[in-house]
N, C-alpha and C positions, 0 to 999 in steps of 0.2 A: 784227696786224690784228684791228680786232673788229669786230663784224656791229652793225645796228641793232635795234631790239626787232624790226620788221618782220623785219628779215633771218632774225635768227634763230628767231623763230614761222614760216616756212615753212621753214627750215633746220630744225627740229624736222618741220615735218609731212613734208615729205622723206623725210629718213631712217626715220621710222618707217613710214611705207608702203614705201619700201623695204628694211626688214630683216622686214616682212609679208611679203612677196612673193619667193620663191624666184628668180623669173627674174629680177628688178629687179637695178642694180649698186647696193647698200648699201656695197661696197668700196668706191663711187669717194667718197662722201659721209664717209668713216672718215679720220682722222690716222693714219699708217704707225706713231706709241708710239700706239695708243688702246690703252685699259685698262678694264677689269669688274670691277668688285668688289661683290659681293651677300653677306648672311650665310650662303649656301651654296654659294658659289663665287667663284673668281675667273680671270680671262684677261688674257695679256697678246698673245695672239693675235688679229687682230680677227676672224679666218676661223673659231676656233675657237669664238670666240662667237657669232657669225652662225648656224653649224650649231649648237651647245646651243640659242640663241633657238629657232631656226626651229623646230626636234624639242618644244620647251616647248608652240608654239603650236598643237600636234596637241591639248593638254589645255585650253585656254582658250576659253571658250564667248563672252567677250564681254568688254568695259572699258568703264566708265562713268568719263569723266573732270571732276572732282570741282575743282580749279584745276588753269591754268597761270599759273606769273611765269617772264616772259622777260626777261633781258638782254642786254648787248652780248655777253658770253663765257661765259653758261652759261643753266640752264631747270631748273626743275622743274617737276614733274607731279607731282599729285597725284591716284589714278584707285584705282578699285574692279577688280580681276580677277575676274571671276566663272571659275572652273575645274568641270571634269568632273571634280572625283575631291570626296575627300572632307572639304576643305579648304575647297572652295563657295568664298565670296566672298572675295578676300585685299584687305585695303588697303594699298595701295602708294603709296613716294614714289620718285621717279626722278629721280634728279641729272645732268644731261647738261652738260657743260667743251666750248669749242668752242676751237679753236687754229687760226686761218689760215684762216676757214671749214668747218672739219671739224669733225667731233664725235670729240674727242681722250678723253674719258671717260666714263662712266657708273658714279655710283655708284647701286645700289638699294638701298631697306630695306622691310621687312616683317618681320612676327612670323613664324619658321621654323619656333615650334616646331610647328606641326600640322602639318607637312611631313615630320616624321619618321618616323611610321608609315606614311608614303604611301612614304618611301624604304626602308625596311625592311622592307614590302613587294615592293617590286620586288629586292628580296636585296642591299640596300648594306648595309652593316655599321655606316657610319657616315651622317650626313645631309647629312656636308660633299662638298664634289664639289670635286677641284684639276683644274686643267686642267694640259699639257703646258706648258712656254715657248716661244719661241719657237727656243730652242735645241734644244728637244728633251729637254730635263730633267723630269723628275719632280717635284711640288710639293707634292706632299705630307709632312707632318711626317716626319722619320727614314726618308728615302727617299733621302737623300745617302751 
């Protein structure tokens, strides 16, 4: 099934106000495989993502969205994150896959690397973040 450009520009505004919004269901808007992959992390959990978003957006002071191009089966965005830390303004590009109505992916990019003093500050060791699976495994390198 694919959506139409309409469809899926309020299927985008949707979800994104609701994975803004702690009380909102951003589950029900999610594909049961949705997937994350950013240069600092990645989820194959969608719940696990949801909580890393949500926790991120304690630090972002605001988005100025810069384009969007919608199609039937996917979107990007392209938007300014302005952040509270010392990183200020990040520009972002945000690749959202929609399957059956859902928003079945999200890939993001951005330049990490001034991210990494901001992570080694908070005492990671590394700047990459793995998430759990959904099995429950460890995903990080040499952790098998």
């Amino acid at each position: 099934m694919t959506t139409t450009d309409a469809g899926c520009r309020q299927l985008v505004s949707n979800f994104i106000s609701a994975r803004e919004d702690p009380e909102a269901d951003a589950l029900a808007l999610m594909a049961e495989s949705f997937t994350f992959q950013s240069p600092l992390m990645r989820f194959d959990d969608r719940g696990a993502y949801l909580e890393s978003h949500r926790s991120f957006q304690r630090l972002v002071r605001g988005k100025t969205v810069i384009s969007g191009l919608y199609g039937p089966d996917d979107a990007i965005l392209l938007y300014d994150l302005e952040t509270a830390t010392p990183v200020g303004v990040q520009t972002t590009a945000e690749h959202l896959r929609f399957v059956e109505g859902k928003v079945a992916g999200i890939v993001l990019l951005f330049d990490s690397a001034p991210w990494r003093p901001v992570f080694e500050h908070l005492g990671r060791r590394s700047p990459t973040l793995y998430a759990r699976s959904r099995r429950g495994e460890d995903t990080r390198p040499g952790s098998g």
